[in-house]
GUTOR-649992 format. One record per residue: x, y, z of N, C-alpha, C in turn; residue number from 1. Coordinates in nm, 2 decimals, padded with zeros to 4 digits. Layout:
<recs>
{nc1 = X | nc2 = Y | nc3 = Z | cac1 = X | cac2 = Y | cac3 = Z | cc1 = X | cc2 = Y | cc3 = Z | n = NUM}
...
</recs>
This chain:
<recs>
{nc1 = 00.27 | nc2 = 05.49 | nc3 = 03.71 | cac1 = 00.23 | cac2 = 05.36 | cac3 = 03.65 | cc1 = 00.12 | cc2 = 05.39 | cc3 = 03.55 | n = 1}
{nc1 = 00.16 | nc2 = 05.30 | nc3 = 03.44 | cac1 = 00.04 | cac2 = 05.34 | cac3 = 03.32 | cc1 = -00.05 | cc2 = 05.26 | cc3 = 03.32 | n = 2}
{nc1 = -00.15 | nc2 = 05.26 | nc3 = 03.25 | cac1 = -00.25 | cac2 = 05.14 | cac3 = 03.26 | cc1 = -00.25 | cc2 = 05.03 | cc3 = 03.11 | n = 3}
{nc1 = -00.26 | nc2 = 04.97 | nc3 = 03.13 | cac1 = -00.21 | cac2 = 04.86 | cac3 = 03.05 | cc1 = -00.27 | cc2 = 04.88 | cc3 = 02.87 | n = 4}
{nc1 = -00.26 | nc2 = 04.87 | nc3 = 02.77 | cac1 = -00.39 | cac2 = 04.82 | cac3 = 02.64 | cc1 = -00.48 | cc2 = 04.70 | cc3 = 02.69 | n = 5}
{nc1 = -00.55 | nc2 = 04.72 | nc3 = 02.69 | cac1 = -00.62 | cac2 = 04.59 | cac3 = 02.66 | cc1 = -00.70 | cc2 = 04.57 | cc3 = 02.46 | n = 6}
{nc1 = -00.66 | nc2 = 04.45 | nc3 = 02.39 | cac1 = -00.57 | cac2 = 04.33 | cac3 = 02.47 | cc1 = -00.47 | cc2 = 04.33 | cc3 = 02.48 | n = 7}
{nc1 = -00.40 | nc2 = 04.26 | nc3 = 02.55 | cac1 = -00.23 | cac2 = 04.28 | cac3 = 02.58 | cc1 = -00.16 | cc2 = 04.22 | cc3 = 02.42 | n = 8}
{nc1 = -00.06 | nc2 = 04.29 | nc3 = 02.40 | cac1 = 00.02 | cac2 = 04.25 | cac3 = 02.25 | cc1 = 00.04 | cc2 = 04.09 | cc3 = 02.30 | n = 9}
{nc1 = 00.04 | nc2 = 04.03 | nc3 = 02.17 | cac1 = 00.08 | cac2 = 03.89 | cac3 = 02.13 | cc1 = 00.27 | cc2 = 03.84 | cc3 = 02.15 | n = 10}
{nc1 = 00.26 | nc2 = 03.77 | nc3 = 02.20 | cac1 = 00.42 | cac2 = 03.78 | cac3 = 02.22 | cc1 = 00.46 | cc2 = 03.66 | cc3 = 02.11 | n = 11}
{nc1 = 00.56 | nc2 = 03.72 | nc3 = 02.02 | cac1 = 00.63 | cac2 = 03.64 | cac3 = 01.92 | cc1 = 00.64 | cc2 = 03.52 | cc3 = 01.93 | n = 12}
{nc1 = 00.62 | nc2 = 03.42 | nc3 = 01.86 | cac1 = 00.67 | cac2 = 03.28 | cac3 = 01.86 | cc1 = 00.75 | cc2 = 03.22 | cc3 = 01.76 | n = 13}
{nc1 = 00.82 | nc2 = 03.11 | nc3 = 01.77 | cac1 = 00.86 | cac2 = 03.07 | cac3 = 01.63 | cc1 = 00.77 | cc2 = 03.00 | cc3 = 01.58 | n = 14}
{nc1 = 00.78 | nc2 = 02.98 | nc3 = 01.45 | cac1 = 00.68 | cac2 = 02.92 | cac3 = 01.38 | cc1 = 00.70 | cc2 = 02.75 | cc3 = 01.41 | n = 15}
{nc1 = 00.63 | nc2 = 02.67 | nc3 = 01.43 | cac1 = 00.67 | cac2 = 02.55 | cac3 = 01.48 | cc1 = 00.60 | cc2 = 02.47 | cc3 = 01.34 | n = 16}
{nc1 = 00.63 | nc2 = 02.35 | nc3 = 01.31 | cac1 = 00.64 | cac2 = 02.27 | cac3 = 01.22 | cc1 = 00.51 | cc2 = 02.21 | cc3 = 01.24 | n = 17}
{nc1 = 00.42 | nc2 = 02.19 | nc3 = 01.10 | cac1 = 00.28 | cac2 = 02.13 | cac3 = 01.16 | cc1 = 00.27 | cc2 = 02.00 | cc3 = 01.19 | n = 18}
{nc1 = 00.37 | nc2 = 01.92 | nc3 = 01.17 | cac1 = 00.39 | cac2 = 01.76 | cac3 = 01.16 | cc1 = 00.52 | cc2 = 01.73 | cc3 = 01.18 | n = 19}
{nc1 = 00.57 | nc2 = 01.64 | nc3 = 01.26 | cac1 = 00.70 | cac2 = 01.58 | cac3 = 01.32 | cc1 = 00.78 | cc2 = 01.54 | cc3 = 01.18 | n = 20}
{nc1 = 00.93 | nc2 = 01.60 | nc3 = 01.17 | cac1 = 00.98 | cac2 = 01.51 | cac3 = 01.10 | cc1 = 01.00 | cc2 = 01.39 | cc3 = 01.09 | n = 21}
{nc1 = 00.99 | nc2 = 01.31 | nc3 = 00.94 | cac1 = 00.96 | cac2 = 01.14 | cac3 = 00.95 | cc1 = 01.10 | cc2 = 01.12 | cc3 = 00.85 | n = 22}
{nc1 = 01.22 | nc2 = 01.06 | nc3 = 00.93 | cac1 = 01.31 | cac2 = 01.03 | cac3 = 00.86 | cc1 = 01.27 | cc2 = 00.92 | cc3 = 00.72 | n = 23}
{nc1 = 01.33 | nc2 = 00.99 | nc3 = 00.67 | cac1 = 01.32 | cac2 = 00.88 | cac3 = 00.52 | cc1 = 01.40 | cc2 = 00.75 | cc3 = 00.51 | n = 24}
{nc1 = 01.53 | nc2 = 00.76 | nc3 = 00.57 | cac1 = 01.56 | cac2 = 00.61 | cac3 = 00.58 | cc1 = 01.46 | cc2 = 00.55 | cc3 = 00.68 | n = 25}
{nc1 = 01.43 | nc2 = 00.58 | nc3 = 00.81 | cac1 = 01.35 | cac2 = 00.52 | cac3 = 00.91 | cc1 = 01.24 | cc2 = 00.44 | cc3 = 00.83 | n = 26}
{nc1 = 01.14 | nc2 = 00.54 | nc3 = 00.73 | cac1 = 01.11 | cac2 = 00.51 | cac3 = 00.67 | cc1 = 01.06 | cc2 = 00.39 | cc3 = 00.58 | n = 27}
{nc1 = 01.23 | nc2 = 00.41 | nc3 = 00.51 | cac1 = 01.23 | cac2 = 00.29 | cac3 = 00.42 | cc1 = 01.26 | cc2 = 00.16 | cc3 = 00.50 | n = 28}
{nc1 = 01.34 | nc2 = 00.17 | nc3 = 00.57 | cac1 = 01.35 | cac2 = 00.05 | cac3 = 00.69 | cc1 = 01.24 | cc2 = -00.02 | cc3 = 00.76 | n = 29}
{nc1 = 01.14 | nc2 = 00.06 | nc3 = 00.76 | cac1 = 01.02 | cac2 = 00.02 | cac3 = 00.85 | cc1 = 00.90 | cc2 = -00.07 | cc3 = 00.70 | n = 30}
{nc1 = 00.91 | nc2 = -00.02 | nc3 = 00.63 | cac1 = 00.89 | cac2 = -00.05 | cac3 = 00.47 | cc1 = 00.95 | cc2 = -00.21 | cc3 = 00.44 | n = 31}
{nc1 = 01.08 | nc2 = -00.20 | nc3 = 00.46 | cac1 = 01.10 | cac2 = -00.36 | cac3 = 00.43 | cc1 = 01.10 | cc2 = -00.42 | cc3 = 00.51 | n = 32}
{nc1 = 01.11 | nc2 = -00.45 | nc3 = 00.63 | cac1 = 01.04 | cac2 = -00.53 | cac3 = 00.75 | cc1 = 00.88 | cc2 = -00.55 | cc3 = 00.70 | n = 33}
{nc1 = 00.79 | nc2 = -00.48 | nc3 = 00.69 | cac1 = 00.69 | cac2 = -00.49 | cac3 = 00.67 | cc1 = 00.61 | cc2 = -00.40 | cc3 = 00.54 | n = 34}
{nc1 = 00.54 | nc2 = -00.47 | nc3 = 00.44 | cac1 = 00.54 | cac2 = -00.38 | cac3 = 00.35 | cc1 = 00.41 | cc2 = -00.26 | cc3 = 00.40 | n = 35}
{nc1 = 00.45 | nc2 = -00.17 | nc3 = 00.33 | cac1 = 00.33 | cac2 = -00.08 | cac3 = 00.31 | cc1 = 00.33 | cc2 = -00.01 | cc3 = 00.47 | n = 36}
{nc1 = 00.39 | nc2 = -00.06 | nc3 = 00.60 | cac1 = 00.46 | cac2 = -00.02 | cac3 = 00.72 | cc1 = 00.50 | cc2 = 00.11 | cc3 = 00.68 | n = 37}
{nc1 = 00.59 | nc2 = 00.16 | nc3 = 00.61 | cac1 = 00.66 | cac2 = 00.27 | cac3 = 00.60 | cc1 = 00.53 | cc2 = 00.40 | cc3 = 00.55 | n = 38}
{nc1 = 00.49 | nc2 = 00.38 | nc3 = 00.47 | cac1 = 00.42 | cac2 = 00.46 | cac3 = 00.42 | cc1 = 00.25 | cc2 = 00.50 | cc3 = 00.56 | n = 39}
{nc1 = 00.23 | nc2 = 00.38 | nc3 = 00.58 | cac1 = 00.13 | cac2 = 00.40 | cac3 = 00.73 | cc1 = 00.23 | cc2 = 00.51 | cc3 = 00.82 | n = 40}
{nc1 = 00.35 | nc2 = 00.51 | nc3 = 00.83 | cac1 = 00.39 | cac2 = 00.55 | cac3 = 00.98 | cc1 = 00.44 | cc2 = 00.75 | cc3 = 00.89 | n = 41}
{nc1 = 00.46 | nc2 = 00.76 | nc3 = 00.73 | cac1 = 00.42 | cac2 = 00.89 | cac3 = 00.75 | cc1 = 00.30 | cc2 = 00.92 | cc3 = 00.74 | n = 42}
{nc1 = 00.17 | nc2 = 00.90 | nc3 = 00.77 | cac1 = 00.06 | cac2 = 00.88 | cac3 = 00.74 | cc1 = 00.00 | cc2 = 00.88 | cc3 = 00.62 | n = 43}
{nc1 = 00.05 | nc2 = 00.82 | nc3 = 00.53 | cac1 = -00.07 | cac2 = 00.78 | cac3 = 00.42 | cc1 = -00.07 | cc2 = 00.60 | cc3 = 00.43 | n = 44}
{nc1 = -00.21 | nc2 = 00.62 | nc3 = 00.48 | cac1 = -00.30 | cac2 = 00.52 | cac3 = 00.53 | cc1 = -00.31 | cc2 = 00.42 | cc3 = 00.36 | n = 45}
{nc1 = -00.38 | nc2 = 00.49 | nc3 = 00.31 | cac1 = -00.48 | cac2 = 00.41 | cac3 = 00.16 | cc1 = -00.31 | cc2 = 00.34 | cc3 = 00.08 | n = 46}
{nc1 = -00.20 | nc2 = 00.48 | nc3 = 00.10 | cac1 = -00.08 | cac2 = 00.41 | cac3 = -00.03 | cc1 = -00.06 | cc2 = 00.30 | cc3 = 00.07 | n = 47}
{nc1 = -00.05 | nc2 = 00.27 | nc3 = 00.24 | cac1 = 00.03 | cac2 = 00.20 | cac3 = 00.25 | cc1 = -00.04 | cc2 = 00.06 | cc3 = 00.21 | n = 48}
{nc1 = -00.21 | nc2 = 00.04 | nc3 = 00.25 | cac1 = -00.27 | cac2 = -00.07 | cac3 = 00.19 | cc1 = -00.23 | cc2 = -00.06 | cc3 = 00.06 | n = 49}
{nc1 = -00.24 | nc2 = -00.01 | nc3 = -00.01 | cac1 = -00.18 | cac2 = -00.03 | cac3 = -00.19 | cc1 = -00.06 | cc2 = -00.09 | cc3 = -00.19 | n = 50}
{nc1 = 00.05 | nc2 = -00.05 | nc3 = -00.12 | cac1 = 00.17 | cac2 = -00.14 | cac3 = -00.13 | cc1 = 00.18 | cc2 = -00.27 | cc3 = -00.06 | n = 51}
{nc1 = 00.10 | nc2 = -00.28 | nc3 = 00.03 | cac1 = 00.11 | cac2 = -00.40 | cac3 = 00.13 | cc1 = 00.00 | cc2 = -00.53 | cc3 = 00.01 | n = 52}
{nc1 = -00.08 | nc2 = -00.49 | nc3 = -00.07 | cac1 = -00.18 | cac2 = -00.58 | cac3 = -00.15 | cc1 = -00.04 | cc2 = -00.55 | cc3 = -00.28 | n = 53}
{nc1 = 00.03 | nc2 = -00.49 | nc3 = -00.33 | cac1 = 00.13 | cac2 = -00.51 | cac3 = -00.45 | cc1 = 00.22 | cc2 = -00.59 | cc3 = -00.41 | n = 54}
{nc1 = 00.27 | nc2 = -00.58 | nc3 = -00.30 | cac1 = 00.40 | cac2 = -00.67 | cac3 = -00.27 | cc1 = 00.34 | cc2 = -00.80 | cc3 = -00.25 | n = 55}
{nc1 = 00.24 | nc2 = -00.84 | nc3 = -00.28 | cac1 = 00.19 | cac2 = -01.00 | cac3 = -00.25 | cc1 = 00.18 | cc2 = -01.01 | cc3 = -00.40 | n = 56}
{nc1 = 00.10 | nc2 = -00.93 | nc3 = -00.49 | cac1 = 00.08 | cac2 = -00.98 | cac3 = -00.64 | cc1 = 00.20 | cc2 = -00.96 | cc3 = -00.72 | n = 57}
{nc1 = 00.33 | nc2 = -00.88 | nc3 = -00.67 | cac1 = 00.46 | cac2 = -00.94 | cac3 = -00.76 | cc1 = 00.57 | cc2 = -00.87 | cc3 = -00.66 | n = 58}
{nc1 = 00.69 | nc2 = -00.91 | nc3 = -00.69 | cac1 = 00.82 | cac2 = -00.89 | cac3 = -00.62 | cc1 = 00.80 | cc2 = -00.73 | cc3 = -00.63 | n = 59}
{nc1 = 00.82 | nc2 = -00.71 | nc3 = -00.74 | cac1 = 00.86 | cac2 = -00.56 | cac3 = -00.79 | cc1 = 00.78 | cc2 = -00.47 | cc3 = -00.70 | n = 60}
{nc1 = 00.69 | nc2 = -00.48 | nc3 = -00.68 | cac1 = 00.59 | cac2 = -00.41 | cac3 = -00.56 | cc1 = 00.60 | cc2 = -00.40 | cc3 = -00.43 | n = 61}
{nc1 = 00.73 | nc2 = -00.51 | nc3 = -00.37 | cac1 = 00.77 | cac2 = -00.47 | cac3 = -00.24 | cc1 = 00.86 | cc2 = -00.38 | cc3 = -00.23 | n = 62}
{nc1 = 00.99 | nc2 = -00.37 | nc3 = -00.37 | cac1 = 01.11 | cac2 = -00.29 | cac3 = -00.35 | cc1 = 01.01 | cc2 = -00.16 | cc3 = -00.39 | n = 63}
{nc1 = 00.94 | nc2 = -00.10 | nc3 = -00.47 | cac1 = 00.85 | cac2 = -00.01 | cac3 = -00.54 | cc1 = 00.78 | cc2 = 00.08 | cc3 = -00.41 | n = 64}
{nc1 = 00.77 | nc2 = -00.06 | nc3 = -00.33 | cac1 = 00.65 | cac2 = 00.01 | cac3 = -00.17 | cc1 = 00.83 | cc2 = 00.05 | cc3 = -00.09 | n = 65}
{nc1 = 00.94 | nc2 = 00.01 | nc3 = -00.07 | cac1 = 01.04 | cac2 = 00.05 | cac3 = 00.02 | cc1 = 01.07 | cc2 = 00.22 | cc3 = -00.03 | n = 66}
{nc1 = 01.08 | nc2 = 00.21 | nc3 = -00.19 | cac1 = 01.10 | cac2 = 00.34 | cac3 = -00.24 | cc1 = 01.01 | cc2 = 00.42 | cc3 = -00.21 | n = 67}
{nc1 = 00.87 | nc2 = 00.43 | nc3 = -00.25 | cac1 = 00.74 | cac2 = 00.47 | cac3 = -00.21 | cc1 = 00.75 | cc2 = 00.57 | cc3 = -00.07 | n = 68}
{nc1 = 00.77 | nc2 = 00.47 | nc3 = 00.04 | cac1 = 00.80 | cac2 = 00.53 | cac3 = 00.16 | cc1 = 00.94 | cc2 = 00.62 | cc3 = 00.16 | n = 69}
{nc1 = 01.04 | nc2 = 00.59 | nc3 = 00.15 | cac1 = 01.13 | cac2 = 00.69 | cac3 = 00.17 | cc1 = 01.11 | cc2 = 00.79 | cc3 = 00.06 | n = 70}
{nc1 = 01.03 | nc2 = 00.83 | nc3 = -00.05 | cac1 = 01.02 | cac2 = 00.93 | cac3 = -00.12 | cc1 = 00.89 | cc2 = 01.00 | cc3 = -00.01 | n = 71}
{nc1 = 00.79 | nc2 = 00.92 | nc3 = 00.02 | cac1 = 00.67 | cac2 = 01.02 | cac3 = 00.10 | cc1 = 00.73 | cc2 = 01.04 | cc3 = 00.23 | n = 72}
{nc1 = 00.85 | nc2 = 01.02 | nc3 = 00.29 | cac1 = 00.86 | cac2 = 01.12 | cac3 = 00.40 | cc1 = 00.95 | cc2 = 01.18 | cc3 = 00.34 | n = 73}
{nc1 = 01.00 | nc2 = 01.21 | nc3 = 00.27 | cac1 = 01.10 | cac2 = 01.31 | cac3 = 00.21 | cc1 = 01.01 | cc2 = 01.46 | cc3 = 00.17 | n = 74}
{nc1 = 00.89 | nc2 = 01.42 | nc3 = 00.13 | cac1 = 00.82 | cac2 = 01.47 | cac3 = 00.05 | cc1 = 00.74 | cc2 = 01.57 | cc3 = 00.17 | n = 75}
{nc1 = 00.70 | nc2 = 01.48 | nc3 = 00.24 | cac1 = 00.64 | cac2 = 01.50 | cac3 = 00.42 | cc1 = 00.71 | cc2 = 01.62 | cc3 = 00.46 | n = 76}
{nc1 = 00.87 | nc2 = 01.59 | nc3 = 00.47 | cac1 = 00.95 | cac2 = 01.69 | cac3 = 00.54 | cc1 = 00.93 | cc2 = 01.82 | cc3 = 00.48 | n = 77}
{nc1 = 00.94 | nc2 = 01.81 | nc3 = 00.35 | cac1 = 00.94 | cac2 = 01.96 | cac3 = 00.26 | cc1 = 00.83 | cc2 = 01.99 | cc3 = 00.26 | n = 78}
{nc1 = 00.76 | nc2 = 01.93 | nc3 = 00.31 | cac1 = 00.60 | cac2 = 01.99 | cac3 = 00.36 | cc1 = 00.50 | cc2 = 01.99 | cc3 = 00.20 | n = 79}
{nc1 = 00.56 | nc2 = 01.93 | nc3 = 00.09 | cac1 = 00.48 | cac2 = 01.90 | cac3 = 00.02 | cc1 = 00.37 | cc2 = 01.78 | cc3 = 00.03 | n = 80}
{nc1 = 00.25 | nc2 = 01.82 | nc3 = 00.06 | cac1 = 00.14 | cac2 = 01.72 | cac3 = 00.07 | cc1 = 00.02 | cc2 = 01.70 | cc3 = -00.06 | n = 81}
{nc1 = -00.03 | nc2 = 01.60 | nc3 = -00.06 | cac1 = -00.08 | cac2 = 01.59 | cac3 = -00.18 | cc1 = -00.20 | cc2 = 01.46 | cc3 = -00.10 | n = 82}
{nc1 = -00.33 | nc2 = 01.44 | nc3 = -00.21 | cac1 = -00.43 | cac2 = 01.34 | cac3 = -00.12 | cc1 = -00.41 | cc2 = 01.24 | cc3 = -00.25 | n = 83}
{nc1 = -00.29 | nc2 = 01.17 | nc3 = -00.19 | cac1 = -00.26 | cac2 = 01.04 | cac3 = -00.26 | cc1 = -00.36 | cc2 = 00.93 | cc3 = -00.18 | n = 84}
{nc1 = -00.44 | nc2 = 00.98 | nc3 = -00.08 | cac1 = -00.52 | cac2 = 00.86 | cac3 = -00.03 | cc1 = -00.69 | cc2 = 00.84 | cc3 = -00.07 | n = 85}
{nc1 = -00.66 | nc2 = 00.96 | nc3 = -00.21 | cac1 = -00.85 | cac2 = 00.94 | cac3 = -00.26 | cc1 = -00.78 | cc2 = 00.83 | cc3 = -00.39 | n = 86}
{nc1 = -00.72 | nc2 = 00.74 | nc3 = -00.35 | cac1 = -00.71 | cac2 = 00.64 | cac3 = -00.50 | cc1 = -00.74 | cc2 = 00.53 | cc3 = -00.38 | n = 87}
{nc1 = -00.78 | nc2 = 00.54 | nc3 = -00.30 | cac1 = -00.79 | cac2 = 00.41 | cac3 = -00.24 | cc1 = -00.90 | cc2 = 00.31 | cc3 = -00.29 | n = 88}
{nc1 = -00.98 | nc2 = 00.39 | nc3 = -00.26 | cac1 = -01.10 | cac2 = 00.31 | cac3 = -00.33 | cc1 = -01.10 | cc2 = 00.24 | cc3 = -00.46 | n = 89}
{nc1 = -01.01 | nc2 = 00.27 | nc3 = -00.53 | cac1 = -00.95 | cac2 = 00.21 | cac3 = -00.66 | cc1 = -00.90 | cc2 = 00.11 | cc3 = -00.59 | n = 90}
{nc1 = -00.78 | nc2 = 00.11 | nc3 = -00.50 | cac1 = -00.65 | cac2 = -00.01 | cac3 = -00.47 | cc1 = -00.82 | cc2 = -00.14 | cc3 = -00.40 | n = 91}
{nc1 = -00.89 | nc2 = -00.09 | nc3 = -00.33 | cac1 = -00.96 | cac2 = -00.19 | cac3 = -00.28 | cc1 = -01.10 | cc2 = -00.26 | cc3 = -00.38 | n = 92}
{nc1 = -01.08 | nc2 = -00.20 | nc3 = -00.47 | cac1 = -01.19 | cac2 = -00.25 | cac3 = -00.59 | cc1 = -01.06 | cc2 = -00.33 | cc3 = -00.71 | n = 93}
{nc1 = -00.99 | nc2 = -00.28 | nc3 = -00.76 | cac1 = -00.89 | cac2 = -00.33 | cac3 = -00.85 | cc1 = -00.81 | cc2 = -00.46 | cc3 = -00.78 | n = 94}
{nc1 = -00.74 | nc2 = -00.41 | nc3 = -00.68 | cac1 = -00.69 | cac2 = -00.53 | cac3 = -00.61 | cc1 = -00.80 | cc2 = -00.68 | cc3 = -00.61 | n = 95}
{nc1 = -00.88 | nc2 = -00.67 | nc3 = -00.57 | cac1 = -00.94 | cac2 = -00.81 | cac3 = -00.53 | cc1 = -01.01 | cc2 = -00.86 | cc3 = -00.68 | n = 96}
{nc1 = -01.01 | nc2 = -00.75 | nc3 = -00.76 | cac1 = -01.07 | cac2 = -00.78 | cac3 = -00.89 | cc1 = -00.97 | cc2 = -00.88 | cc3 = -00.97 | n = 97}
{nc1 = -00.81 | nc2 = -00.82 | nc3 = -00.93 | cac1 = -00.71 | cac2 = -00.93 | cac3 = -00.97 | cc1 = -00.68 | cc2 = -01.03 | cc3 = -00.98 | n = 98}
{nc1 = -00.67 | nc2 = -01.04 | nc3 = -00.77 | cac1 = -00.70 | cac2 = -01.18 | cac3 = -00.72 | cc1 = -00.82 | cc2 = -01.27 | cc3 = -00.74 | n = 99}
{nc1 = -00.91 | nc2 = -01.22 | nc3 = -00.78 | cac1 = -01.06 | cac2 = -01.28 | cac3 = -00.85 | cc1 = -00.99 | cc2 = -01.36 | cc3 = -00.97 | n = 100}
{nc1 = -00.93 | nc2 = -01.27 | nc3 = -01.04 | cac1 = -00.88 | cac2 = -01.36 | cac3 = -01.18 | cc1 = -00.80 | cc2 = -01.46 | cc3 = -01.22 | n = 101}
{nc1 = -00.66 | nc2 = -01.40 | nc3 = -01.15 | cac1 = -00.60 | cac2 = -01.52 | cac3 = -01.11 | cc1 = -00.64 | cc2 = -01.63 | cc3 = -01.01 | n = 102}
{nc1 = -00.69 | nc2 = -01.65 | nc3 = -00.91 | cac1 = -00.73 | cac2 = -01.67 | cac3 = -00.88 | cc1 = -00.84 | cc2 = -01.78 | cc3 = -00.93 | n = 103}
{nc1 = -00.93 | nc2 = -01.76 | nc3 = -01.00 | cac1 = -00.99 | cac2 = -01.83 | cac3 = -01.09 | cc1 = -00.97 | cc2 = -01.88 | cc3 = -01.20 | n = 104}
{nc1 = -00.85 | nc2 = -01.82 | nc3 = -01.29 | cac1 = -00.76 | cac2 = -01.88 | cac3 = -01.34 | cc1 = -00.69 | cc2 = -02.00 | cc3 = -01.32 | n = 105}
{nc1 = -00.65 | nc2 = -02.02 | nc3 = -01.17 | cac1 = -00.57 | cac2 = -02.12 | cac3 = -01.17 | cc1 = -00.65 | cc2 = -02.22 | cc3 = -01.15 | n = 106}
{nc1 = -00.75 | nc2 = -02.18 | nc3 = -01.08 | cac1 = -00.89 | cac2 = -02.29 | cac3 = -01.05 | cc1 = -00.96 | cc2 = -02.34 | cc3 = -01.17 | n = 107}
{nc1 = -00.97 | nc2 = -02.24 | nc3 = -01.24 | cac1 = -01.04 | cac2 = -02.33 | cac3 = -01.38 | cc1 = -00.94 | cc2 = -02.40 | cc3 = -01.48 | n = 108}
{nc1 = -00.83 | nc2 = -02.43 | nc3 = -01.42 | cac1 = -00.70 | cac2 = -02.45 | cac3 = -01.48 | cc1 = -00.70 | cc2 = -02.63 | cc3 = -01.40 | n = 109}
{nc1 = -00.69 | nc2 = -02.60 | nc3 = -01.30 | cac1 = -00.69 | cac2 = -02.67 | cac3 = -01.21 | cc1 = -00.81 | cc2 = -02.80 | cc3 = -01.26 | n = 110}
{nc1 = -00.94 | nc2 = -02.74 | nc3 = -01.29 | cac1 = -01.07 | cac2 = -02.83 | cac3 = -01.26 | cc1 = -01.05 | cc2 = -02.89 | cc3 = -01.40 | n = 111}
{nc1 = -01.00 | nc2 = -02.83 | nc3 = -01.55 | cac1 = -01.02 | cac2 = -02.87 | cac3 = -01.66 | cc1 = -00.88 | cc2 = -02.98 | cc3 = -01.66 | n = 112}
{nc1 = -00.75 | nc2 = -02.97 | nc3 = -01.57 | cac1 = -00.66 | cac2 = -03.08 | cac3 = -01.56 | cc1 = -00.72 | cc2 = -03.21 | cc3 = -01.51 | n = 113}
{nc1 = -00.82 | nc2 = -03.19 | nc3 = -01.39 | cac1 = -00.88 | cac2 = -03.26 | cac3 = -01.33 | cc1 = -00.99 | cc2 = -03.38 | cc3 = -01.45 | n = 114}
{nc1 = -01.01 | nc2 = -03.30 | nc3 = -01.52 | cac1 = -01.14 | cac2 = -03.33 | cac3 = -01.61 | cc1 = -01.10 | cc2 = -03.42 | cc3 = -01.72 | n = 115}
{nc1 = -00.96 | nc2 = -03.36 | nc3 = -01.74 | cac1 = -00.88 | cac2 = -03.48 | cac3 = -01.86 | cc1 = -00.83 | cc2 = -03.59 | cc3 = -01.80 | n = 116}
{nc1 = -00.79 | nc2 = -03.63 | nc3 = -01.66 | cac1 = -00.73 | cac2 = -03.69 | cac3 = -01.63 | cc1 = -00.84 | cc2 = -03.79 | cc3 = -01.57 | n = 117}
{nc1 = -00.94 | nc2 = -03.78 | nc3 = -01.57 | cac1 = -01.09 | cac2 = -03.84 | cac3 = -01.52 | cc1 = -01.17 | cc2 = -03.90 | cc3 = -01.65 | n = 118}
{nc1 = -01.15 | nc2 = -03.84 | nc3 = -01.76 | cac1 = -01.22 | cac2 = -03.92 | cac3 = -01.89 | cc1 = -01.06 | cc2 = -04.01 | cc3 = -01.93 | n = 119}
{nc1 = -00.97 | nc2 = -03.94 | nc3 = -01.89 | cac1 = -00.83 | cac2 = -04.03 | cac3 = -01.96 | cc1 = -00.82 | cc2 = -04.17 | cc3 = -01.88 | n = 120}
{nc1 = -00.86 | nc2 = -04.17 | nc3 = -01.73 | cac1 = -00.85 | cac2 = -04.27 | cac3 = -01.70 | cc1 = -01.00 | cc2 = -04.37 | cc3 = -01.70 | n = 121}
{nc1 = -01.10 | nc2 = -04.32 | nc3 = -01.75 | cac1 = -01.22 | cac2 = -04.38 | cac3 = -01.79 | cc1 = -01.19 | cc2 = -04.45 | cc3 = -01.89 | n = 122}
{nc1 = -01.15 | nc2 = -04.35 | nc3 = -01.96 | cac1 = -01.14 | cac2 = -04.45 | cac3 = -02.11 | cc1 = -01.02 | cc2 = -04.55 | cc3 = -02.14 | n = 123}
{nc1 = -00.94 | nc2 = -04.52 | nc3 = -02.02 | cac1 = -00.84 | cac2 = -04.67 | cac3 = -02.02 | cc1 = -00.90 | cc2 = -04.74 | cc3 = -01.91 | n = 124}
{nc1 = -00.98 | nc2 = -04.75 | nc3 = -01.83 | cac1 = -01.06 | cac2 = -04.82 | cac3 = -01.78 | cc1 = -01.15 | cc2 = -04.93 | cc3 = -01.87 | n = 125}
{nc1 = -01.29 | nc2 = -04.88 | nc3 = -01.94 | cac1 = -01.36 | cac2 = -04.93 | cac3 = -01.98 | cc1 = -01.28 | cc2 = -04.92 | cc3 = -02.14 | n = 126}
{nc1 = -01.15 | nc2 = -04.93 | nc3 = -02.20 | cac1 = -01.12 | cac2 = -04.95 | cac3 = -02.35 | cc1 = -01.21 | cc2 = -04.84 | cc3 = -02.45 | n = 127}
{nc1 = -01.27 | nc2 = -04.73 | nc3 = -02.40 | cac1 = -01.33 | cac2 = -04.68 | cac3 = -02.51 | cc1 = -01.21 | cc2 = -04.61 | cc3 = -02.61 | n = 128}
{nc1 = -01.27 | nc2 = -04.62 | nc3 = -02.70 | cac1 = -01.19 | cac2 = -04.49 | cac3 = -02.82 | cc1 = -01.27 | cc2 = -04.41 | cc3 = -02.91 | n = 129}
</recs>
């Protein structure tokens, strides 16, 4: 009997995948039930809030977030990764800066209709001209 090496050799393994495949239709599926859903479940957190605040400020931004998602698990699988989630901070500063506008837009839209219809009926009130 011989006496062993120490350390003992490493016994072969296969190389195992660092991250579970994320089907791409699953994906997109999970995307139009819910926006910005798809892109959270291959883990990018920041795009999926970016699609979930686009698909409220116009149509085009829900079908845009379905594609979105089935391109990033596609992208997932081939193990190309990328830090698409340092624009977040943009989506959470820009977004609300939008809704600020519009937003106040319609409101100062709103208050100046209010304001003609308040001297219009003053002045058919008391006959001024």
């Amino acid at each position: 009997m011989q006496p062993q090496k120490w350390p003992p050799r490493a016994i072969p393994v296969a190389k195992l995948p660092t991250q579970p495949f994320k089907s791409p239709a699953v994906a997109a599926a999970i995307a139009a039930l819910s926006p910005g859903s798809g892109q959270l479940w291959v883990g990018h957190l920041g795009r999926g809030l970016l699609m979930f605040g686009l698909s409220f400020l116009c149509g085009i931004g829900y079908f845009w977030g379905i594609f979105d998602a089935y391109t990033l698990a596609r992208q997932a699988n081939e193990g190309k990764t990328y830090a698409s989630d340092k624009y977040v901070l943009h989506a959470f500063i820009t977004l609300p800066l939008i809704l600020i506008v519009i937003v106040g837009a319609i409101a100062g839209g709103l208050v100046w209709y209010e304001w003609e219809m308040i001297q219009a009926y003053l002045q058919n009130l008391y006959q001024i001209q």
